[in-house]
MIFI-261412 format. One record per atom (N, C-alpha, C): residue number from 1; residue in three letters; atom name; x, y, z. Coordinates in pm, whole numbers, plus 50000, padded with zeros to 5 digits. Layout:
N
- vexmar:vexvo:vodren:xx:yy:zz
- NUM:ala:CA:X:Y:Z .
...
REM end
This chain:
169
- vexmar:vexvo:vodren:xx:yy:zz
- 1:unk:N:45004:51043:51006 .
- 1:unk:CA:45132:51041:50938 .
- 1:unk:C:45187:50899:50937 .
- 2:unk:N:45226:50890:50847 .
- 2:unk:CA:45323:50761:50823 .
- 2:unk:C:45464:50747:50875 .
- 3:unk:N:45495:50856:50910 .
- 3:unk:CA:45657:50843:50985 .
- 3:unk:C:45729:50870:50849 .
- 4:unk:N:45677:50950:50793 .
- 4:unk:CA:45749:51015:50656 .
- 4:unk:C:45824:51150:50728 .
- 5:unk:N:45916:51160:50709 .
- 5:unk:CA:46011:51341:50750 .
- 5:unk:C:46044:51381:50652 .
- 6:unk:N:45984:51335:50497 .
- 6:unk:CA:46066:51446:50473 .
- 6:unk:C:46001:51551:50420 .
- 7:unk:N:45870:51615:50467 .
- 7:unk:CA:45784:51714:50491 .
- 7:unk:C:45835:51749:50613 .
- 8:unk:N:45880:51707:50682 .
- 8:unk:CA:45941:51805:50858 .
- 8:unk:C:46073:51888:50809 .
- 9:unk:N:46025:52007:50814 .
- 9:unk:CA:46137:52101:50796 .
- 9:unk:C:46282:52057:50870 .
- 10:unk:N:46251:52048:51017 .
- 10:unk:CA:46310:51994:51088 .
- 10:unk:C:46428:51904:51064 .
- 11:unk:N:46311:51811:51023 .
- 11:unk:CA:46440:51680:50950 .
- 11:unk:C:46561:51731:50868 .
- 12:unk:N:46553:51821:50823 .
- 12:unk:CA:46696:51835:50681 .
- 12:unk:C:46768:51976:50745 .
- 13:unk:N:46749:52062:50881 .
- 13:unk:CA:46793:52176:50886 .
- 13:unk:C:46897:52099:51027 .
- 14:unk:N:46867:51986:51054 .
- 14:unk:CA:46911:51936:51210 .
- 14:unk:C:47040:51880:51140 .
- 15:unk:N:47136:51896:51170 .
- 15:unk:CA:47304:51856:51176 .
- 15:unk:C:47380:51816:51280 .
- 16:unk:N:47423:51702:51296 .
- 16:unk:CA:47484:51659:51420 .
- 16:unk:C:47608:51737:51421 .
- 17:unk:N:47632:51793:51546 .
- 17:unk:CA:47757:51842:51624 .
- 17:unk:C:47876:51749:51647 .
- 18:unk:N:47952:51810:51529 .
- 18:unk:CA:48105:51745:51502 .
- 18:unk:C:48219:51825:51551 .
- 19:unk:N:48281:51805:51629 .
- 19:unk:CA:48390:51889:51715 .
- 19:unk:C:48512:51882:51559 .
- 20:unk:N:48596:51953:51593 .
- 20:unk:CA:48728:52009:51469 .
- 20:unk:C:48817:51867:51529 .
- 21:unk:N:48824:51881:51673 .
- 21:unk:CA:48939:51793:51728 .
- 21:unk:C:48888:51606:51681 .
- 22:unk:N:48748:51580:51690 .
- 22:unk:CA:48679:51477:51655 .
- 22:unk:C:48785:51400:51465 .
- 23:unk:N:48708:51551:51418 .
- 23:unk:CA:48741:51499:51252 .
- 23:unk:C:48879:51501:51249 .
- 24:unk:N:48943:51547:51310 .
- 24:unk:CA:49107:51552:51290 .
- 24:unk:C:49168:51383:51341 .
- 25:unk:N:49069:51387:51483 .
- 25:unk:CA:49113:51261:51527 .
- 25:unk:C:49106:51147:51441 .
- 26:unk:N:48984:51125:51401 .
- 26:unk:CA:48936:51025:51285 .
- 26:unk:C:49057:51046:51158 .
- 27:unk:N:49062:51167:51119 .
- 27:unk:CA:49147:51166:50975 .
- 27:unk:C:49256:51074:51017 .
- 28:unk:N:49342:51152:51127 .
- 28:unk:CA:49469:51077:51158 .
- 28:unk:C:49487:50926:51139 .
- 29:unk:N:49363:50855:51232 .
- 29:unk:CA:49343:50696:51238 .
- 29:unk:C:49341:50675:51132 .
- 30:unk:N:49265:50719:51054 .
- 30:unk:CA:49228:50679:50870 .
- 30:unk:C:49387:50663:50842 .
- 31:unk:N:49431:50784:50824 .
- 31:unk:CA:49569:50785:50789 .
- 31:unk:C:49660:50652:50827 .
- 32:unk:N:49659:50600:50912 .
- 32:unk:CA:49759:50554:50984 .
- 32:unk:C:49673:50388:50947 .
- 33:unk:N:49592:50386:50953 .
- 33:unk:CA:49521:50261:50892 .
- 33:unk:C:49523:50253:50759 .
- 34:unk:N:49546:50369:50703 .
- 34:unk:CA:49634:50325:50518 .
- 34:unk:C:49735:50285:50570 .
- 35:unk:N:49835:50389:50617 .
- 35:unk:CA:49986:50397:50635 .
- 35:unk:C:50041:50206:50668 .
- 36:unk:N:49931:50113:50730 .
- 36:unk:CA:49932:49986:50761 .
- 36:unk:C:49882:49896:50699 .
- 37:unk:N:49799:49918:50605 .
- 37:unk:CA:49752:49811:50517 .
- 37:unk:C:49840:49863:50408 .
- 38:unk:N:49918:49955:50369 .
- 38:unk:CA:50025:49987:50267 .
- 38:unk:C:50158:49884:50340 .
- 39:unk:N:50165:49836:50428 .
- 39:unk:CA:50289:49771:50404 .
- 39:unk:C:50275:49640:50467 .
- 40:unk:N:50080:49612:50510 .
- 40:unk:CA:50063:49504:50522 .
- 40:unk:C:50076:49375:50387 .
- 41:unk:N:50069:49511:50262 .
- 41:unk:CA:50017:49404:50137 .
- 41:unk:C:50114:49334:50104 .
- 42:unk:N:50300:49425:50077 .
- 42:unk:CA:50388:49321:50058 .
- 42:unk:C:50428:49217:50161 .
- 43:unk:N:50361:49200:50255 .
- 43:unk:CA:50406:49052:50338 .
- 43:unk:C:50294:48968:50293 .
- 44:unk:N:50206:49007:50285 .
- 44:unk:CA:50110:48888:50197 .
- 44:unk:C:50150:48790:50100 .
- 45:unk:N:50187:48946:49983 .
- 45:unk:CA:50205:48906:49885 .
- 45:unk:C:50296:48809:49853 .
- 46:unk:N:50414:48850:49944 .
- 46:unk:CA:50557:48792:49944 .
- 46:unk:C:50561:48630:49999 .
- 47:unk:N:50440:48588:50081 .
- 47:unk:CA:50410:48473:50076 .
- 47:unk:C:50319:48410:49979 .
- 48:unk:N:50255:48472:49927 .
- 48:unk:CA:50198:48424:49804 .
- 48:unk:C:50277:48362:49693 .
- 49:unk:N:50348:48473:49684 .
- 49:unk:CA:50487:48463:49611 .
- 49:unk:C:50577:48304:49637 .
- 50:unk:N:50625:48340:49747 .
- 50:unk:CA:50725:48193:49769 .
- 50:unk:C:50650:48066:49779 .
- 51:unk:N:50457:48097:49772 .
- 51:unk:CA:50405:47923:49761 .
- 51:unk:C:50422:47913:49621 .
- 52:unk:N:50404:48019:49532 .
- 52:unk:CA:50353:48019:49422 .
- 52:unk:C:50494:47978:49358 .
- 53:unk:N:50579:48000:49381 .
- 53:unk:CA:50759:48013:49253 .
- 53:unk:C:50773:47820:49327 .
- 54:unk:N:50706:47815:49484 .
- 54:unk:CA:50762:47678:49559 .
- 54:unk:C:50695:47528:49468 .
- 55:unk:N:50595:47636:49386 .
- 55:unk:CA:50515:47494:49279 .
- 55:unk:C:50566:47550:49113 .
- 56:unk:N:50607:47651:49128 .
- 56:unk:CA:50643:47641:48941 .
- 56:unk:C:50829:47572:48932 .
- 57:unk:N:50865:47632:49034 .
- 57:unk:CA:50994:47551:49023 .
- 57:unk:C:51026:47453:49078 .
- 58:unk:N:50953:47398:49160 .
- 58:unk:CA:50967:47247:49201 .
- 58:unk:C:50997:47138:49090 .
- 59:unk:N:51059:47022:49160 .
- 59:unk:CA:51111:46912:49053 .
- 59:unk:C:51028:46799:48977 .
- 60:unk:N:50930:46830:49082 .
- 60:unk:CA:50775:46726:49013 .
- 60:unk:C:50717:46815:48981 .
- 61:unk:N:50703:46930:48943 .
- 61:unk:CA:50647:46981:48902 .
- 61:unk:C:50608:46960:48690 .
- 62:unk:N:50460:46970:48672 .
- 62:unk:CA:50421:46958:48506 .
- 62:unk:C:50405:47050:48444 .
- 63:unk:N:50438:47074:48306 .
- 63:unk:CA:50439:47255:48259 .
- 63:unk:C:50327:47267:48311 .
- 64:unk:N:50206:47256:48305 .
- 64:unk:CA:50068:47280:48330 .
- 64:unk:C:50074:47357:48475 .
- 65:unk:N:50147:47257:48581 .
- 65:unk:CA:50075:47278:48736 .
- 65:unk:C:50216:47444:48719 .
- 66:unk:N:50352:47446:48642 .
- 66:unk:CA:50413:47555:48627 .
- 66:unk:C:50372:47667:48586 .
- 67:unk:N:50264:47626:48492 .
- 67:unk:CA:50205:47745:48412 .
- 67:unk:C:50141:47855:48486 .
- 68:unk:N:50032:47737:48547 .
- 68:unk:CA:49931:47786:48626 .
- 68:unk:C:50007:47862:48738 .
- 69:unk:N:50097:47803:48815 .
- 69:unk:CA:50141:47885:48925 .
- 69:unk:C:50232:48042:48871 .
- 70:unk:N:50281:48020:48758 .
- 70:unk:CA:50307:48172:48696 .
- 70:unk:C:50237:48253:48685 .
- 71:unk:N:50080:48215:48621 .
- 71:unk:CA:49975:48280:48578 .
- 71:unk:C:49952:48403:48693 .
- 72:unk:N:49976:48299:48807 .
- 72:unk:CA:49863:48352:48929 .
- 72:unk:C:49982:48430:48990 .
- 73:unk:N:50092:48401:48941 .
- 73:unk:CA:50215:48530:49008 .
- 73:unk:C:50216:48606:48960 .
- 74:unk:N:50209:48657:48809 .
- 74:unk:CA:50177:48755:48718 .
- 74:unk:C:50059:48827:48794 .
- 75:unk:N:49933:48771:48806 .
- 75:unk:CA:49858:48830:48872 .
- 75:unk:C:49846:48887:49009 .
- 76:unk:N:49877:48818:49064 .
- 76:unk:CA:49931:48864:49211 .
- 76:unk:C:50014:48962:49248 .
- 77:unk:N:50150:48959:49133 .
- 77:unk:CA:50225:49082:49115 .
- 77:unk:C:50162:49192:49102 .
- 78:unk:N:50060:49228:48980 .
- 78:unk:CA:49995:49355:48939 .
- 78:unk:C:49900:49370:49042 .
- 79:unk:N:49815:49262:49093 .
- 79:unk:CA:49734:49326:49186 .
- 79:unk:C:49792:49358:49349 .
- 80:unk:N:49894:49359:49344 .
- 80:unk:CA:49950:49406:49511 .
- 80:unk:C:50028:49551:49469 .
- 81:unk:N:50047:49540:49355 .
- 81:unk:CA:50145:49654:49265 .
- 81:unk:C:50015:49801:49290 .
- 82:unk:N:49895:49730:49231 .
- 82:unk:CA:49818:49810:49222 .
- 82:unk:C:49703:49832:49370 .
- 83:unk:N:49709:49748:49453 .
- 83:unk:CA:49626:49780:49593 .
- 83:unk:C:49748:49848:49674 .
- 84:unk:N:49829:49839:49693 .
- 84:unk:CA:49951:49904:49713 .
- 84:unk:C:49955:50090:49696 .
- 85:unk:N:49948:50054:49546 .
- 85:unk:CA:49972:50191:49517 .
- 85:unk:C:49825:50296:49539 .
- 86:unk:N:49719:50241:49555 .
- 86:unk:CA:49576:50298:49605 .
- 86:unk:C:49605:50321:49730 .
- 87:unk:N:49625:50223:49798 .
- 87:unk:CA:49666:50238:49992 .
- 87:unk:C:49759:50394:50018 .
- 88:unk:N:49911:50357:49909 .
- 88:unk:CA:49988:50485:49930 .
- 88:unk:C:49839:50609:49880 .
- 89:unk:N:49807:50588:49799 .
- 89:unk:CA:49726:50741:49747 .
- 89:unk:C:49631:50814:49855 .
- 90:unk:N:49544:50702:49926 .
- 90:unk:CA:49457:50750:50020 .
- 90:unk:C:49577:50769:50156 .
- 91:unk:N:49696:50731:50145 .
- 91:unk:CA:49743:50803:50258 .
- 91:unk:C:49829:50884:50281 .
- 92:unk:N:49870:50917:50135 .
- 92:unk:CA:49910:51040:50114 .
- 92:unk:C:49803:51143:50112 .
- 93:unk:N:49671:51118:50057 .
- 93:unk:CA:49596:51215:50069 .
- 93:unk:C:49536:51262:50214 .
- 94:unk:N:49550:51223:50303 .
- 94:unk:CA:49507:51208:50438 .
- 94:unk:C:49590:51274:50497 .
- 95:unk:N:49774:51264:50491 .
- 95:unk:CA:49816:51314:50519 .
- 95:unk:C:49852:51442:50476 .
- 96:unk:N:49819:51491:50360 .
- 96:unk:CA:49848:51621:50325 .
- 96:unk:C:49768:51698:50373 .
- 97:unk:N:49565:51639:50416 .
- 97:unk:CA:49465:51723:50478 .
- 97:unk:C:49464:51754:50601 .
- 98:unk:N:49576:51646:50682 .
- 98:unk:CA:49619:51684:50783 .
- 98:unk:C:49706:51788:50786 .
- 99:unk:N:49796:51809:50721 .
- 99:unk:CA:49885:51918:50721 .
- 99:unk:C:49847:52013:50701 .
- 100:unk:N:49780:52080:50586 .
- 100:unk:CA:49694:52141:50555 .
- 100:unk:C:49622:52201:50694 .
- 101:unk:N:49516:52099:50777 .
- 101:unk:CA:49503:52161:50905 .
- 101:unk:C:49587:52201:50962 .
- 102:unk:N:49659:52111:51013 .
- 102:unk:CA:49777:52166:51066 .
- 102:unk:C:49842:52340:51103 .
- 103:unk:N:49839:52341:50929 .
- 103:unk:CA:49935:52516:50892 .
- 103:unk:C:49828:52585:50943 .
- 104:unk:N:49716:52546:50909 .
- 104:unk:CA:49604:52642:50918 .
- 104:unk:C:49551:52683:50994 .
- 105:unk:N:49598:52584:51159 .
- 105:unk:CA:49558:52593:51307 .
- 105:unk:C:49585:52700:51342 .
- 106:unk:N:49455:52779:51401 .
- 106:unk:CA:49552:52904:51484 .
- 106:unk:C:49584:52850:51618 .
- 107:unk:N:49601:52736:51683 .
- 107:unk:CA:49635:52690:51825 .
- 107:unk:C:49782:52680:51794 .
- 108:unk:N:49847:52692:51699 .
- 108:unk:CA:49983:52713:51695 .
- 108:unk:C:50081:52569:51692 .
- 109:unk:N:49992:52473:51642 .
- 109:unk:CA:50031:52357:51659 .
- 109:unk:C:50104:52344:51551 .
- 110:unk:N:50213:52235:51596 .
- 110:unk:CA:50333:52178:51451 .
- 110:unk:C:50253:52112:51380 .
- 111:unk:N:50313:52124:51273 .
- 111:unk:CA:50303:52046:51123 .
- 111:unk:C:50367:51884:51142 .
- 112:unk:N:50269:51802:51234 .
- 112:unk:CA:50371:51648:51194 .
- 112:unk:C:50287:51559:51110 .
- 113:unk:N:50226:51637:51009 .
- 113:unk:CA:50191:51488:50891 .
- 113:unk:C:50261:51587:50713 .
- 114:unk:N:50254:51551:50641 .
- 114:unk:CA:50290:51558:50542 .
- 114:unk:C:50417:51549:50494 .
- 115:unk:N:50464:51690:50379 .
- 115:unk:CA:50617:51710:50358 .
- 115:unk:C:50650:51782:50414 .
- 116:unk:N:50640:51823:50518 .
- 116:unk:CA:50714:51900:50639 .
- 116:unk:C:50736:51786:50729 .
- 117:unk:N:50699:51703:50756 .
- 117:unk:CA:50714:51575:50856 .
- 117:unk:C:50862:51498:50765 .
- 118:unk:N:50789:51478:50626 .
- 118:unk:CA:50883:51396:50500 .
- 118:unk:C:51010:51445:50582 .
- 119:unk:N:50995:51602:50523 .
- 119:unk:CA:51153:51644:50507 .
- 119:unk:C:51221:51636:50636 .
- 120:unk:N:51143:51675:50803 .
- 120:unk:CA:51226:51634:50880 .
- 120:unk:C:51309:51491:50920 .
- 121:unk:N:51218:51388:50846 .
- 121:unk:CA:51250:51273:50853 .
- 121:unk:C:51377:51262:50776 .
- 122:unk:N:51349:51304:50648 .
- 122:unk:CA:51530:51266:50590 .
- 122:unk:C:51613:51321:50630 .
- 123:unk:N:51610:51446:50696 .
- 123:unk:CA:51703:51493:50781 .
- 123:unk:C:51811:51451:50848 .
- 124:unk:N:51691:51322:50929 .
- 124:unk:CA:51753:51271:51070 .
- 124:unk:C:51840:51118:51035 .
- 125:unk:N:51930:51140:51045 .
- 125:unk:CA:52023:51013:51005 .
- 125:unk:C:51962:50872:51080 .
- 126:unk:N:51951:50764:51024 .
- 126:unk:CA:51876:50679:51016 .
- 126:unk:C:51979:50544:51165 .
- 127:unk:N:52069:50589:51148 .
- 127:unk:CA:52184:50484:51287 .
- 127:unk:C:52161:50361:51211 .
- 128:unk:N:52162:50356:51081 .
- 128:unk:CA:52191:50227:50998 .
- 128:unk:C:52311:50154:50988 .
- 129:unk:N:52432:50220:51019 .
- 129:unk:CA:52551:50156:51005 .
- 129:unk:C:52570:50157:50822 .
- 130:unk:N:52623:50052:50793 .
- 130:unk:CA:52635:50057:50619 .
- 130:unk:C:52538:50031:50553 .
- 131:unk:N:52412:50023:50611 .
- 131:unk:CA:52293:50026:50585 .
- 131:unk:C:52217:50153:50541 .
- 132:unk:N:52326:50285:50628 .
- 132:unk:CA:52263:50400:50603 .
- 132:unk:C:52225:50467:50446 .
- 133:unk:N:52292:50441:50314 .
- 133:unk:CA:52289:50496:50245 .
- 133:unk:C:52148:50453:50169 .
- 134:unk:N:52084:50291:50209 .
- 134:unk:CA:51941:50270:50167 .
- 134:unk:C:51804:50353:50230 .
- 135:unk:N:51845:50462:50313 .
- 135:unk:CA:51754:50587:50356 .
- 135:unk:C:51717:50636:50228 .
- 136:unk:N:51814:50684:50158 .
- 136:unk:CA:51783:50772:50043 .
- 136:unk:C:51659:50710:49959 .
- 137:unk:N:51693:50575:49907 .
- 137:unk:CA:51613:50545:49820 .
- 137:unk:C:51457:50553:49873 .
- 138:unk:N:51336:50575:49795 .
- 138:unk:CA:51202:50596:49780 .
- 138:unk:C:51169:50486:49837 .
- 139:unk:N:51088:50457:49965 .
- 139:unk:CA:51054:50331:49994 .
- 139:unk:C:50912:50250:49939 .
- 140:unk:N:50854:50369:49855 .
- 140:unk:CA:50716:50319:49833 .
- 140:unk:C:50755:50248:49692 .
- 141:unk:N:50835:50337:49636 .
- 141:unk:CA:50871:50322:49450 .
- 141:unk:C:50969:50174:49440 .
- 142:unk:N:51089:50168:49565 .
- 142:unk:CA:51195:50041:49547 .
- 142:unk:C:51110:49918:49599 .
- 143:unk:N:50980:49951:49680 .
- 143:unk:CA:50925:49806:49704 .
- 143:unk:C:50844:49790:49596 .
- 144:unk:N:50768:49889:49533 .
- 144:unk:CA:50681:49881:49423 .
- 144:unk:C:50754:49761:49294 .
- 145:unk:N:50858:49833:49251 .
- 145:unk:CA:50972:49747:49191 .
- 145:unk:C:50960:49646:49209 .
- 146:unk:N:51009:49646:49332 .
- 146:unk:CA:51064:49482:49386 .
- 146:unk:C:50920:49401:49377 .
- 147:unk:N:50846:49423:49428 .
- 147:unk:CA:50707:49365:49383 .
- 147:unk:C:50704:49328:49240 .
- 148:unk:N:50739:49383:49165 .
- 148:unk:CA:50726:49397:49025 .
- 148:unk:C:50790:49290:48932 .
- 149:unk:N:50926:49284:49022 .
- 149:unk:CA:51023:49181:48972 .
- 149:unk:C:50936:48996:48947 .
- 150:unk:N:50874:49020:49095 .
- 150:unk:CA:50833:48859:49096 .
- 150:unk:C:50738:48829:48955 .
- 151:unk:N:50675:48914:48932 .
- 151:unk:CA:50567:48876:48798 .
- 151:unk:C:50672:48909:48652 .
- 152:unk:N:50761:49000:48664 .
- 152:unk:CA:50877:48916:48545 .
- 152:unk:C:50947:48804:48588 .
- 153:unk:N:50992:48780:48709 .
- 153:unk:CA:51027:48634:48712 .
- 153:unk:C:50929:48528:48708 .
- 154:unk:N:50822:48511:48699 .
- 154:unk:CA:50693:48450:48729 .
- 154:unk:C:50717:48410:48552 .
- 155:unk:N:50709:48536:48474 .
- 155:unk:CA:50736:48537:48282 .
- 155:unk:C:50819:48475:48243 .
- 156:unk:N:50918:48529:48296 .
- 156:unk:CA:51067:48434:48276 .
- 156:unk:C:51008:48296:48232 .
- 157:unk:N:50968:48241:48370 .
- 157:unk:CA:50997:48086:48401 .
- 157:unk:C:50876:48027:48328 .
- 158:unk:N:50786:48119:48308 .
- 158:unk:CA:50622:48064:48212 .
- 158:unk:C:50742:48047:48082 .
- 159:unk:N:50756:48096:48011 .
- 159:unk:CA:50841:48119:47873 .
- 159:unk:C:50958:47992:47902 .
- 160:unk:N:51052:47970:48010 .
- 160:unk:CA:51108:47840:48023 .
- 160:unk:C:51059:47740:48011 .
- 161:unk:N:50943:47732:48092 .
- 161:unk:CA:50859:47605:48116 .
- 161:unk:C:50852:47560:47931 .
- 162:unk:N:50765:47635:47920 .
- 162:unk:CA:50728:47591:47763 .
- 162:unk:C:50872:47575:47638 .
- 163:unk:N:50938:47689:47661 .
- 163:unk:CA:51051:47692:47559 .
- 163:unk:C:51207:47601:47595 .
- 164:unk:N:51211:47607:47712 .
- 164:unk:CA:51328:47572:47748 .
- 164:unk:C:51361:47455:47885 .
- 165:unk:N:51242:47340:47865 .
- 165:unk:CA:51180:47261:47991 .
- 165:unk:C:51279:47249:48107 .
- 166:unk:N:51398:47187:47983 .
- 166:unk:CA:51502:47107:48048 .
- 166:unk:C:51618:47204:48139 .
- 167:unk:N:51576:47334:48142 .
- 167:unk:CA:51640:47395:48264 .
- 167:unk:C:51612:47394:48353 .
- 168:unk:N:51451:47371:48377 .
- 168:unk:CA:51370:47348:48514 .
- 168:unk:C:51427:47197:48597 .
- 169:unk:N:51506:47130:48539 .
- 169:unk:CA:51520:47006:48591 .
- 169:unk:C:51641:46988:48667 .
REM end
């Protein structure tokens, strides 16, 4: 034999022994390792951002070296807009399969991932002071936005540069 298996019956009927508590454990981490690269991306970005606006609006700055630094904020905008919003998807989906287990446990265990987790969370008053009423808003959707803003301001100032120099000065 050549060390070929896949004539060994053997080979394809053998399944490694995966405990319930194992895959749950793993899902969770998964989860929680989206849940962190989802809000690692806007601090990236957000420095990307302030090198990038720190060379289109600068005072030596040439439409050209302005252009270019818009270009790449436009881009930078959509692509954190959009790795962002993949990060939220796989960890929303993680967390709903957790929940899902969860209900489905007969060990009688609580529900703490999904919208049963969501909803206890808005529940619980946040001890924001006059800060409290920014609970309400969507935190994935108002940073999404706000992300969003920099690549229309990024447009803005491309469209100044060229149309309107002498405001940059």
């Amino acid at each position: 034999m050549t060390g070929d298996r896949s004539s060994d019956p053997e080979a394809h009927s053998a399944k490694p022994s995966v405990s319930v508590d194992a895959v749950y454990a793993a899902l969770a981490a998964r989860r929680t390792q989206f849940d962190n690269l989802l809000w690692q991306v806007p601090v990236l970005s957000l420095t990307a951002q302030a090198f990038l606006f720190t060379i289109a609006l600068s005072d030596g700055g040439t439409k050209y070296s302005r252009s270019v630094a818009c270009l790449l904020s436009m881009v930078t905008s959509f692509l954190t807009v959009q790795i962002f919003t993949r990060h939220r998807q796989a960890e929303i989906t993680d967390a709903q399969w957790l929940a899902e287990f969860e209900a489905s446990s007969s060990d009688g265990i609580d529900i703490v991932h999904g919208t049963t987790w969501q909803a206890r969370r808005n529940r619980q008053p946040a001890d924001a002071g006059a800060f409290e009423p920014l609970r309400y808003l969507p935190g994935f959707r108002t940073w999404a936005w706000g992300l969003s803003t920099f690549g229309v301001a990024a447009f803005l100032t491309l469209v100044i540069t060229w149309a309107a120099p002498h405001w940059l000065r």
